[in-house]
N, C-alpha and C positions, 0 to 999 in steps of 0.2 A: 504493500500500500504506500509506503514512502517510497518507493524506486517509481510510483507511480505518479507524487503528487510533484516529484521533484520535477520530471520530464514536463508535467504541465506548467510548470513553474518557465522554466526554461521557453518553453513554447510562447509561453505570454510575452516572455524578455522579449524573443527575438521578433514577436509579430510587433512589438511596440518603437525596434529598428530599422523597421523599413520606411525608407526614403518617401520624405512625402509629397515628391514631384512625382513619383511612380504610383500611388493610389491613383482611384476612380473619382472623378469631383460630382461631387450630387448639386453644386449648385454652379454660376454662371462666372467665367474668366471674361473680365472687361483690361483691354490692354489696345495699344496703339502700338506703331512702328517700332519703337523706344522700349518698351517695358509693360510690365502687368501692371493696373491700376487697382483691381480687386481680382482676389483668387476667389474662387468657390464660395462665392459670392451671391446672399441669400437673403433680400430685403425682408426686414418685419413691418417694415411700413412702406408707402408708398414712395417711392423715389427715383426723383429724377434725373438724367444721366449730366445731365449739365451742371448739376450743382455736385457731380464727383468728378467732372473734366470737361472744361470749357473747347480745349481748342481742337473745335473738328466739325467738318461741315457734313459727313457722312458716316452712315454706321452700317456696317456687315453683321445683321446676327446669325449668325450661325448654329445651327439645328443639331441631333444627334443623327441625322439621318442623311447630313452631307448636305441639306441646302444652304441657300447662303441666300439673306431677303436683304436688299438692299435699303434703307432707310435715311429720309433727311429731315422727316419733320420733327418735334418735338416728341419725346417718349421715356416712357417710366418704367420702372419694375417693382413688382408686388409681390413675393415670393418670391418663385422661380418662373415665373412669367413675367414675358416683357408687352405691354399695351400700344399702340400707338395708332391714334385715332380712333378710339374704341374696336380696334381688334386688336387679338389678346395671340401672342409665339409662346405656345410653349416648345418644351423639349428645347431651350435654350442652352445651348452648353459654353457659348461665348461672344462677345460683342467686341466687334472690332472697329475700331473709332478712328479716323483717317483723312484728313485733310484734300488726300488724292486715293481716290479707290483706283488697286489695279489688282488683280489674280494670275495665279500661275495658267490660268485658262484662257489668258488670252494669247497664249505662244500660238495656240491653235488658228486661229483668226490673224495673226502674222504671218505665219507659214502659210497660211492660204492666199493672203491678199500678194508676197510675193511670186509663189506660181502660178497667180492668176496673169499678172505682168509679164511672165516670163523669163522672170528671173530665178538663177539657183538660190538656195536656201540651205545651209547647214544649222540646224539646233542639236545642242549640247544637254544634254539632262547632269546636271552636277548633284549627283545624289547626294543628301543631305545634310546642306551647303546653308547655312542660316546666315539671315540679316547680320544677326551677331558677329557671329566669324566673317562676316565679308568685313566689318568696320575696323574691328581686330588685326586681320588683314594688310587692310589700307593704310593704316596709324603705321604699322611696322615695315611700308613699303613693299612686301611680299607680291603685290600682284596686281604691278604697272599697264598689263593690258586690261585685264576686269576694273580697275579702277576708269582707265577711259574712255569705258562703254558701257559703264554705268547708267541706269535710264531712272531707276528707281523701285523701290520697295515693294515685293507682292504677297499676297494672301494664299498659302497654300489651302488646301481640301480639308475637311474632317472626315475621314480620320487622318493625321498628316504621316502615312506612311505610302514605301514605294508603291505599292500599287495603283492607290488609288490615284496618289499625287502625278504618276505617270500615263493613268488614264486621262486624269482630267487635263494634264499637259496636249494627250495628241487625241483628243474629241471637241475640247473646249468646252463640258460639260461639267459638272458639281454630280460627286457621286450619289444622289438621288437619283439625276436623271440616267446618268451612265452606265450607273450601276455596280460600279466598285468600287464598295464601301472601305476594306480589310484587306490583310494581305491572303485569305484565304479564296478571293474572288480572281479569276483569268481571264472571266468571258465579259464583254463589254457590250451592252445592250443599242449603243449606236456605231453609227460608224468611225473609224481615224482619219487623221490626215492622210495615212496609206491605202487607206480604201479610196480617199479625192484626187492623190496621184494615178493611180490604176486608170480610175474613170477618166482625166484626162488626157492619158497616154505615156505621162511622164516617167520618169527613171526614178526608184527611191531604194536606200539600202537602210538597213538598220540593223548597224554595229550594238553588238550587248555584250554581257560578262558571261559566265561560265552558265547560266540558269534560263530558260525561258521564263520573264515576269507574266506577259498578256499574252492571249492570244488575238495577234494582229493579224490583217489581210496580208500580210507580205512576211515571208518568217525571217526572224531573227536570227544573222550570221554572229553563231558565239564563238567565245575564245577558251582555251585552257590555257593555265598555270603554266608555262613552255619553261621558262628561268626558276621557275619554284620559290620565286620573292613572296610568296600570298596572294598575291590579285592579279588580277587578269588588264589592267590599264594602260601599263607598256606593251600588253600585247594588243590591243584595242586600237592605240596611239599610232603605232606601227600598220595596222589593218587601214585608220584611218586613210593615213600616209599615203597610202595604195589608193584607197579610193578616190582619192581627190584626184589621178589621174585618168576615172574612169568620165561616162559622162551623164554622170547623177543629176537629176533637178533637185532631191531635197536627200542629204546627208544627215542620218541619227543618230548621233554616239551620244551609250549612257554610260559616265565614270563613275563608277562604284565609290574608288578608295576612298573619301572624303569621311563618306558615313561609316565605310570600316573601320578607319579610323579613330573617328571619333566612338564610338562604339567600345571601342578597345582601351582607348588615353583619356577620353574626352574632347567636347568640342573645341576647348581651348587649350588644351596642351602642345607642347612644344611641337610632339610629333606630327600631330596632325596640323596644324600651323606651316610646318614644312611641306608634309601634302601639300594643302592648296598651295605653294607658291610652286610647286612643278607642277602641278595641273595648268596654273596661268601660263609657267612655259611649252605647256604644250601644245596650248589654246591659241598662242602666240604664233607656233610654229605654223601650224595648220592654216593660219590664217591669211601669211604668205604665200602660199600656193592655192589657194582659196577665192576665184572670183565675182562671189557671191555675198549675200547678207549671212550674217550668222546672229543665231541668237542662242544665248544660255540662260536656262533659267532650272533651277532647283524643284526638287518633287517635294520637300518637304526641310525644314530644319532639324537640330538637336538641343536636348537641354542636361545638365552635367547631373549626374550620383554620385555614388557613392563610389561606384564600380568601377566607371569611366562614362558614358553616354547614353541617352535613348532618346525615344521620339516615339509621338503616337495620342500626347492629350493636349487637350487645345490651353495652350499655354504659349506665351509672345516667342520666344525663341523654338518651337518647334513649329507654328505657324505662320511666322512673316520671313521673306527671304529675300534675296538680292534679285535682279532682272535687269536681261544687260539685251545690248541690238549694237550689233556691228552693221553699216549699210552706205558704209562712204567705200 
């Protein structure tokens, strides 16, 4: 009986150590570009979002179910519902307050509006590449070409992991509509960018890591571990390399390491800090041989533990991220 209250003893310790950036939040994250304003955040009275943060002329609330309702008028929250003009959001898992709304869903609507011109187009998926670590970044000079194609700040998807955040990259879609919620989902209920290249006859490759994420109209040329470094990036890099002398209209590499890394160090450790600035030189390179737009934009961010890294609850650093457009 004591071998047995001790174990429960013990189990209480460690359930009462877990990282509480990694729990499930029962009520609503209000944050901007910048930072969380309120965490799991649960009004007992009625309240209005203006008298917890003035400066912002739009608001993203964002659903558990991956919509995203855009808002500008005046609005409250009472509980865990948000009101505004007498209809009432629930399922609110986050409010995003922003001065300039832009989403990782508009890569889609870029990539198209270039090949409808006629123009090549490469986009870059920089997996899980956050606002944070771009600024981080930039302060320590690490990544002179992302710094000036910079365009501004975007809204990843709920849930902000690869999957979805790479649906919603090549549909243009919020995973409600698209239908990839999780990383347990493949199948995407509208069409991609790959399926608009087909239809208009154009040439599209897309470069991945060692795994199938989606299943897209056009399959995924992956790589293996060839050097046995861990990642598949310089073989990607190299793949890229090739490509660009083929004669693609839209070019898709998705670079893993970032989020591996952080994963493993955290999103601001040294190691992965060095990551991104050889990603920038890669991005660099590529771009020279490259006579098209390019654009990069991130599936989703990361936020630090205890361990090293994750991603996946709507919190400022796993949902806002950098967004860049190369086109001179």
């Amino acid at each position: 009986m004591n071998r047995l209250l001790f174990i429960l003893l013990i189990l209480i310790i460690l359930a009462g150590c877990f990282n509480k950036s990694e729990t499930v939040s029962d009520g609503i994250t209000i944050f901007t570009e910048e930072e969380n304003i309120k965490e799991n955040f649960i009004a007992e009275e009625k309240t209005f979002i203006k008298d917890l943060y003035e400066d912002y002329s739009s608001a993203a609330l964002i659903s558990k179910t991956g919509e995203v309702s855009i808002v500008k008028d005046k609005f409250y929250i009472e509980g865990k519902t948000v009101y505004v003009k007498g209809k009432s959001y629930k399922d609110i898992v986050g409010i995003y307050l922003t001065e300039n709304y832009h989403s990782i869903t508009d890569a889609y609507q870029h990539m198209k509006e270039y090949l409808e011109n006629d123009e090549k187009v490469m986009t870059v998926l920089l997996d899980g590449f956050s606002y944070n670590q771009f600024k981080l970044a930039q302060e320590k000079d690490y990544i002179p070409f992302l710094s000036k194609y910079f365009k501004h700040a975007a809204l990843s998807v709920y849930t902000p992991v690869t999957n979805a955040g790479f649906a919603a990259i090549i549909t243009g879609q919020t995973p409600s509509v698209n239908g990839v919620h999780d990383r347990s989902v493949r199948d995407m209920k509208v069409k991609s960018i790959f399926e608009y290249t087909l239809e208009k006859d154009k040439e599209a490759v897309l470069l991945e890591g060692d795994i199938k994420i989606l299943s897209t109209e056009i399959e995924p040329l992956l790589h293996i571990d060839l050097n046995g470094d861990g990642g598949t990036d310089d073989e990607l890099y190299e793949s890229a390399l090739k490509a660009l002398e083929g004669n693609y209209d839209l070019i898709f590499i998705h670079f893993h390491g970032i989020d591996d890394r952080g994963h493993t160090f955290g999103p601001y450790h040294r190691e992965t800090m060095e990551y991104i600035k050889l990603i920038d030189q890669y991005i660099q390179e590529l771009s020279l041989n490259w006579d098209g737009a390019i654009i990069l934009v991130p599936d989703h961010g990361m936020h630090e533990t205890s361990e090293g890294g994750s991603h996946g609850i709507c919190t400022q650093s796993d949902m806002v991220v950098p967004y860049f457009i190369k086109d001179e």
